[in-house]
VOKEVEX-882558 format. One record per atom (N, C-alpha, C, CB): residue in one letter; atom name; x, y, z. Coordinates in pm, 1 decimal, decimal comma. Glycine has a CB too. Layout:
// residues N
ATOM   aa   at          x          y          z
ATOM    A   CA          X          Y          Z
...
END
This chain:
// residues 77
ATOM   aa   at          x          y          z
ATOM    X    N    -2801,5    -1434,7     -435,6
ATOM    X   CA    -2708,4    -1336,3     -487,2
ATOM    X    C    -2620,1    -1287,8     -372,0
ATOM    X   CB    -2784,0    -1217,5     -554,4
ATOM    X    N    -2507,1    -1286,0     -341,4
ATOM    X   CA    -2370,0    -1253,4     -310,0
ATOM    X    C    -2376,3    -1066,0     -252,9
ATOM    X   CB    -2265,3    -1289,5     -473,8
ATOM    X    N    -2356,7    -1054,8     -165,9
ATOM    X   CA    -2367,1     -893,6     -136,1
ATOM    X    C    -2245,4     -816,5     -163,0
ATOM    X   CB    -2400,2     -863,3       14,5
ATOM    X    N    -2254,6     -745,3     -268,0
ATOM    X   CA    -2148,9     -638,1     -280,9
ATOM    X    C    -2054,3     -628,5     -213,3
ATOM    X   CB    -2182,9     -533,7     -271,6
ATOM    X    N    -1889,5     -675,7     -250,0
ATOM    X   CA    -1807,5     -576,6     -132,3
ATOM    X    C    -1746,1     -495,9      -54,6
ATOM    X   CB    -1783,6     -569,0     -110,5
ATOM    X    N    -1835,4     -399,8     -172,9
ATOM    X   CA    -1841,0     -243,2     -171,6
ATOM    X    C    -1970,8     -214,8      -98,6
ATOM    X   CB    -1840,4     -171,0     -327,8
ATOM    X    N    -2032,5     -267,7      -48,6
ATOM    X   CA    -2177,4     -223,0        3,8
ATOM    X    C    -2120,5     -175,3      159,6
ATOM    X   CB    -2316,7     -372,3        4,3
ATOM    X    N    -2144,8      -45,9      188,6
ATOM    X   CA    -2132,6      -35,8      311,1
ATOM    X    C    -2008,0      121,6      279,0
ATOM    X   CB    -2078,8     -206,4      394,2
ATOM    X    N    -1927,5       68,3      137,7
ATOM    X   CA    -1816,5      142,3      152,9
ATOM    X    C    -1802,4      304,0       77,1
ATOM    X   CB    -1714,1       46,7      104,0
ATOM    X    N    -1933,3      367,6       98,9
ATOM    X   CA    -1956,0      470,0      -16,7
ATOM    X    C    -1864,4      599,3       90,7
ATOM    X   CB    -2169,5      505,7      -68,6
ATOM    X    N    -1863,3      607,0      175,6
ATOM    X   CA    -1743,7      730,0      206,2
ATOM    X    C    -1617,9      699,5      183,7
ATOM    X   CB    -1733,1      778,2      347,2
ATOM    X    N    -1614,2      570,8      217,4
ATOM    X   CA    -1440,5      572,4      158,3
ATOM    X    C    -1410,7      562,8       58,3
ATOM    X   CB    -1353,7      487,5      188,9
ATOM    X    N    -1507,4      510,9      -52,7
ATOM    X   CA    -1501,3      562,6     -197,9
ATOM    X    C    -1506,7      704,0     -228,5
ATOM    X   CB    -1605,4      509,8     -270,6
ATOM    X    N    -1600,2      775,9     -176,8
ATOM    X   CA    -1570,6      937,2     -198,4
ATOM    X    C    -1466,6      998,6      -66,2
ATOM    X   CB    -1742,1     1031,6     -194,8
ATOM    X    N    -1369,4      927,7      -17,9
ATOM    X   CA    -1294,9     1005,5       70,6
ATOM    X    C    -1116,2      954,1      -83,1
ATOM    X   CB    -1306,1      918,6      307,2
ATOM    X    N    -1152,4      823,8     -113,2
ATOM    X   CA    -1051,5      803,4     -212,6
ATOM    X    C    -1062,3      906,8     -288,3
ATOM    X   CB    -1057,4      685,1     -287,7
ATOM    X    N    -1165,6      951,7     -378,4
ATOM    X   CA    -1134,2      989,8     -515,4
ATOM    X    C    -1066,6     1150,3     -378,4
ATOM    X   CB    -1311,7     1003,8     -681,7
ATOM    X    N    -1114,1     1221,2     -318,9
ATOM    X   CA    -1069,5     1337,3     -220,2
ATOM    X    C     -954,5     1367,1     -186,3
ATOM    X   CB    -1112,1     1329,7     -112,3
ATOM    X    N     -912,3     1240,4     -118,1
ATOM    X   CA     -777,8     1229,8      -65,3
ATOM    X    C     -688,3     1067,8      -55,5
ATOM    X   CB     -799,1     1291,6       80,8
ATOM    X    N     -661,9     1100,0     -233,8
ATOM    X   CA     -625,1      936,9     -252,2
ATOM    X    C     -468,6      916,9     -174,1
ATOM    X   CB     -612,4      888,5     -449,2
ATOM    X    N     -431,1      846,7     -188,6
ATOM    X   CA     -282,7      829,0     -143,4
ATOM    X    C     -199,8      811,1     -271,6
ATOM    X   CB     -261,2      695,9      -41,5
ATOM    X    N     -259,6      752,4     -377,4
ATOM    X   CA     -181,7      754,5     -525,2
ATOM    X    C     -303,4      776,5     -620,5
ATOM    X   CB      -89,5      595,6     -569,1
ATOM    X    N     -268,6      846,7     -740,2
ATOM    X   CA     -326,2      855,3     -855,4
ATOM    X    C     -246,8      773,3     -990,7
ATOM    X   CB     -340,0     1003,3     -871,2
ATOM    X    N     -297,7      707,9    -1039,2
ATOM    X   CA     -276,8      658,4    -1145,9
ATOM    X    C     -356,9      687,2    -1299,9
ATOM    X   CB     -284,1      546,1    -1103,7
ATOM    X    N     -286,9      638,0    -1389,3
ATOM    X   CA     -365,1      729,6    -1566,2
ATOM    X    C     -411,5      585,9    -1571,6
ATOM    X   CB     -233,6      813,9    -1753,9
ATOM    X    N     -538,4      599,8    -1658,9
ATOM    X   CA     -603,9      478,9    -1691,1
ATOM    X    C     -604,5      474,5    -1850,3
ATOM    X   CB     -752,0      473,2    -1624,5
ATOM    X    N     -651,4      404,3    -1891,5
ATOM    X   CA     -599,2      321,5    -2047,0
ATOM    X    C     -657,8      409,3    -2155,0
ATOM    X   CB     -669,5      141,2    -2075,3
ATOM    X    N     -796,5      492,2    -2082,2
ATOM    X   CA     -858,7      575,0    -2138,6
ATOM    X    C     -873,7      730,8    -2126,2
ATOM    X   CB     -943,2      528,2    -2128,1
ATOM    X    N     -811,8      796,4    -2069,8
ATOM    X   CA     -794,9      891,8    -2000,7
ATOM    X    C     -871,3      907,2    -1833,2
ATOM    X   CB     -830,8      985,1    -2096,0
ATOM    X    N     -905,9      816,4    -1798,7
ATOM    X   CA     -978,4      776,4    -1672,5
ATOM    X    C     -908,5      779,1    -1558,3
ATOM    X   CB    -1028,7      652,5    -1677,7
ATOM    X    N     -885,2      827,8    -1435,6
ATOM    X   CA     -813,0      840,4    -1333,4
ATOM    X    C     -790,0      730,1    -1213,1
ATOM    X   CB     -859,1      944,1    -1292,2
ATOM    X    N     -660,0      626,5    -1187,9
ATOM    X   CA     -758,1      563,5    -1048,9
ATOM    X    C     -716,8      633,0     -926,8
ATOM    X   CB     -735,0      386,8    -1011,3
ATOM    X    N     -758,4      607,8     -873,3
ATOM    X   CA     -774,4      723,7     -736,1
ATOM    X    C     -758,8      574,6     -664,2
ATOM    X   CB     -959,7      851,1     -700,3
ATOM    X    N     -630,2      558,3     -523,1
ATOM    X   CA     -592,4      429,4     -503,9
ATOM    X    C     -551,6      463,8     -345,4
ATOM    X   CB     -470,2      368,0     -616,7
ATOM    X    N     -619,5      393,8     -229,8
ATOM    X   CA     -620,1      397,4      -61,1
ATOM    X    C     -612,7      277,7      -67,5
ATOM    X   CB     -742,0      456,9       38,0
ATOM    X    N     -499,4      247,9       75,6
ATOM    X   CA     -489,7      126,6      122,7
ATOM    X    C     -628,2      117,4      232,1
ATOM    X   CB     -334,5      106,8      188,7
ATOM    X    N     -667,3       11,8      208,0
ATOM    X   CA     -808,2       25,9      308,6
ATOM    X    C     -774,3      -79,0      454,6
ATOM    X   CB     -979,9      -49,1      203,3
ATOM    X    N     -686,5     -168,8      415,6
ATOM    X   CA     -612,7     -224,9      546,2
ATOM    X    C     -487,4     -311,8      465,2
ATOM    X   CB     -731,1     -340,0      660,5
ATOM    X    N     -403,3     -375,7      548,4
ATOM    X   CA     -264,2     -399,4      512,5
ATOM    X    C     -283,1     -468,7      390,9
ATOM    X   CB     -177,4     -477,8      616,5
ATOM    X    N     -219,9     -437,1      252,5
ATOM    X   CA     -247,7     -547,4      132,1
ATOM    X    C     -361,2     -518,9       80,2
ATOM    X   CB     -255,3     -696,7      169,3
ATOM    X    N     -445,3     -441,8      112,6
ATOM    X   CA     -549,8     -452,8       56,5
ATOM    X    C     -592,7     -296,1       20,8
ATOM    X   CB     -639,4     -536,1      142,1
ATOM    X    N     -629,0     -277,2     -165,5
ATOM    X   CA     -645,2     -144,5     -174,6
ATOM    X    C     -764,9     -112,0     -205,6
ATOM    X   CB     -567,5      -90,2     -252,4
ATOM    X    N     -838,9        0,2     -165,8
ATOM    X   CA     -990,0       54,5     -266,2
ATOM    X    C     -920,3       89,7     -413,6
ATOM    X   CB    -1087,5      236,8     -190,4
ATOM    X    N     -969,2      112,5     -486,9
ATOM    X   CA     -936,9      152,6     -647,7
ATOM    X    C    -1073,3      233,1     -680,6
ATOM    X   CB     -912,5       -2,2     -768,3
ATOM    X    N    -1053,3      383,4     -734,2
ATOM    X   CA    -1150,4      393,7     -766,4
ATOM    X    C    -1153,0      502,8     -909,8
ATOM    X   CB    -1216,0      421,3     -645,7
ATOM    X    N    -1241,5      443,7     -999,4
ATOM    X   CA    -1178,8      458,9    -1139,2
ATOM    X    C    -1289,1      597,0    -1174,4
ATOM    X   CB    -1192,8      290,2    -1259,8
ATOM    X    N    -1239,2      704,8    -1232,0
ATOM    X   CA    -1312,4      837,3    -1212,2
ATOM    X    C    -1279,5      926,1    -1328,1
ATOM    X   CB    -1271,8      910,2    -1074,9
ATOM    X    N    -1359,7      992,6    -1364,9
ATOM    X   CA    -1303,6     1088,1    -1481,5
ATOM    X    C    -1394,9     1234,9    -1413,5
ATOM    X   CB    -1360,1     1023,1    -1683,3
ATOM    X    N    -1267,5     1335,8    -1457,9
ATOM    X   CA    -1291,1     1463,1    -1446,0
ATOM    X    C    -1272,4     1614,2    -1523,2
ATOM    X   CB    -1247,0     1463,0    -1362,9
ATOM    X    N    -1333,8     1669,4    -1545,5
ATOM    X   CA    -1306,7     1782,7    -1653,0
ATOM    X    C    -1347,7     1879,1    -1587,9
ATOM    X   CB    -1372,4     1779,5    -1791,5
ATOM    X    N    -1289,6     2026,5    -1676,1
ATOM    X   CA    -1366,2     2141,8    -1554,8
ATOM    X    C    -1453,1     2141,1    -1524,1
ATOM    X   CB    -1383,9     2255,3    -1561,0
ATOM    X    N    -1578,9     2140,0    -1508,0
ATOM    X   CA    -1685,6     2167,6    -1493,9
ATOM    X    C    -1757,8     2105,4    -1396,0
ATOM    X   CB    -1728,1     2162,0    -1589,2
ATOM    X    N    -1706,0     1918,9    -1423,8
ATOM    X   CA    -1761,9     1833,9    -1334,2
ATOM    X    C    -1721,6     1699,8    -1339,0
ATOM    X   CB    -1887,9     1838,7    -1344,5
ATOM    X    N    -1709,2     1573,0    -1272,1
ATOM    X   CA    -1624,5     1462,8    -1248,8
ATOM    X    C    -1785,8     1405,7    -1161,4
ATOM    X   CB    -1440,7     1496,1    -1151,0
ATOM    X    N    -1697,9     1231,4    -1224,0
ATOM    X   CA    -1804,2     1145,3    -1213,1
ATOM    X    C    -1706,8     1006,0    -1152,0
ATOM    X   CB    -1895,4     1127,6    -1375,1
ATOM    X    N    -1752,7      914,4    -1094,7
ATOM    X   CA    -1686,7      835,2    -1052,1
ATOM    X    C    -1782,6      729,3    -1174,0
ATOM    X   CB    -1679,9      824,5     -876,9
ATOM    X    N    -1634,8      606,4    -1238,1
ATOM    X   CA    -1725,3      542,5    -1336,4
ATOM    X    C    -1740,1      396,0    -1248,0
ATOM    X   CB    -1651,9      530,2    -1511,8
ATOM    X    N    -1626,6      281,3    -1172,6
ATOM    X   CA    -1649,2      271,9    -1090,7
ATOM    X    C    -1538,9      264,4     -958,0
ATOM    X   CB    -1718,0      200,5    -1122,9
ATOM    X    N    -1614,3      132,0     -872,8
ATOM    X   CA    -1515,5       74,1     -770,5
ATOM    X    C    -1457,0      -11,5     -739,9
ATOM    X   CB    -1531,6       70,2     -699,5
ATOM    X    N    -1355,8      -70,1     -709,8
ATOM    X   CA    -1313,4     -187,0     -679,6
ATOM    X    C    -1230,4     -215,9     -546,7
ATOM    X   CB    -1248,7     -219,5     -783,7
ATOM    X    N    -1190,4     -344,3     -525,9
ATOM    X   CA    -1125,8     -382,6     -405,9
ATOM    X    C     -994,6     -470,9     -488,2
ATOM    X   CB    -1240,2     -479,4     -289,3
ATOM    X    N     -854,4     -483,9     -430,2
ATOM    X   CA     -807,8     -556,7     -464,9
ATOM    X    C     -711,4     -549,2     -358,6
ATOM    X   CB     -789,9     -553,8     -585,0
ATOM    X    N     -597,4     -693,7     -389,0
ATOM    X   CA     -513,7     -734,8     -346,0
ATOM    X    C     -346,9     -726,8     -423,3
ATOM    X   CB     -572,8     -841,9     -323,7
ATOM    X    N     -366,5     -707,1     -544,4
ATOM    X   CA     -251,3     -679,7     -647,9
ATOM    X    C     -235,9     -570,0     -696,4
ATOM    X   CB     -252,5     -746,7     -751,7
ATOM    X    N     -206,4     -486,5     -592,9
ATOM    X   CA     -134,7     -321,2     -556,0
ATOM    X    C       -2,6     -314,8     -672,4
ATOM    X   CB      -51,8     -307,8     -347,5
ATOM    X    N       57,5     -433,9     -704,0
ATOM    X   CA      197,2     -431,0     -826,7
ATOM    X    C      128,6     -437,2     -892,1
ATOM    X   CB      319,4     -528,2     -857,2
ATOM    X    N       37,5     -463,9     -945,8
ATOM    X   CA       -6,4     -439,2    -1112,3
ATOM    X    C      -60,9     -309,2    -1140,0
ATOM    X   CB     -124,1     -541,3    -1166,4
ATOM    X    N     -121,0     -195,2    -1031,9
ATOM    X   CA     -150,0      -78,9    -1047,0
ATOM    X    C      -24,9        8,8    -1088,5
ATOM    X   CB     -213,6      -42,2     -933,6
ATOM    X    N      101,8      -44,0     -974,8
ATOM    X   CA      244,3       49,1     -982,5
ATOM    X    C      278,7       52,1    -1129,7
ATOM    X   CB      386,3      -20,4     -891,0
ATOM    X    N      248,6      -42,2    -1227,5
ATOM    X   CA      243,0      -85,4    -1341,2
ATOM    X    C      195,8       33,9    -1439,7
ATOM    X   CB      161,5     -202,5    -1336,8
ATOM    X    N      125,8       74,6    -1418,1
ATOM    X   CA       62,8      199,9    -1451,7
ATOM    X    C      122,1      362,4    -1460,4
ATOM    X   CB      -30,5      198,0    -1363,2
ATOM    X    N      115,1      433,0    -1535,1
ATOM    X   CA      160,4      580,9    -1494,0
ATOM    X    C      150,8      646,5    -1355,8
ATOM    X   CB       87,8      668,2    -1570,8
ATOM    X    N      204,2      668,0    -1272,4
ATOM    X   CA      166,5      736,3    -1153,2
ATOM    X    C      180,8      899,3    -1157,2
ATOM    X   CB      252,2      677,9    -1041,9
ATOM    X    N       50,9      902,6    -1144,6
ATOM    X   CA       78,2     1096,8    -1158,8
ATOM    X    C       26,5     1165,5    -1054,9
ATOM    X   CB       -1,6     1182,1    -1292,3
ATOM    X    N       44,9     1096,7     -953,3
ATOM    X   CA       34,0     1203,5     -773,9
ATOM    X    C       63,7     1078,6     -673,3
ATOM    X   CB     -181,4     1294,2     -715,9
ATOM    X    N      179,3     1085,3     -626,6
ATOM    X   CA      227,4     1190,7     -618,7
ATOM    X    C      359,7     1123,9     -697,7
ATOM    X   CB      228,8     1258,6     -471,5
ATOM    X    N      432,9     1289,4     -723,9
ATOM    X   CA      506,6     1245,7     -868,1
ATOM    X    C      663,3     1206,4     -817,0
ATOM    X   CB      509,9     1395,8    -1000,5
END
């Protein structure tokens, strides 16, 4: 089995959803919370929040940063 390539990356997943560099609306009311983690390459991290309390649902890595722009951007506006 293949090791995660998120293993290793749990602060910069909770430093994304903190202090993302873009927010995007997700298909479901779900948030992505979106850091370049080095050139071309972004964390994504898909999260829902309400008053009370917010949950991260999950994480990802990618390379196709234009298909996110694709999306609603709602921070910064």
């Amino acid at each position: 089995m293949a090791e995660s390539e998120l293993a290793g990356l749990r602060s910069e997943i909770m430093e994304t959803v903190a202090n993302p560099a873009e927010i995007f609306a997700g298909n479901h009311g779900e948030l992505l919370a979106v850091r370049e983690v080095e050139p071309g390459k972004y964390l994504v991290v898909v999260y829902r929040e309400s008053p009370q309390d917010g949950f991260i649902i999950t994480a990802f890595l990618t390379r196709k940063g234009h298909t996110l722009r694709r999306r609603q951007q709602l921070w910064p506006l």
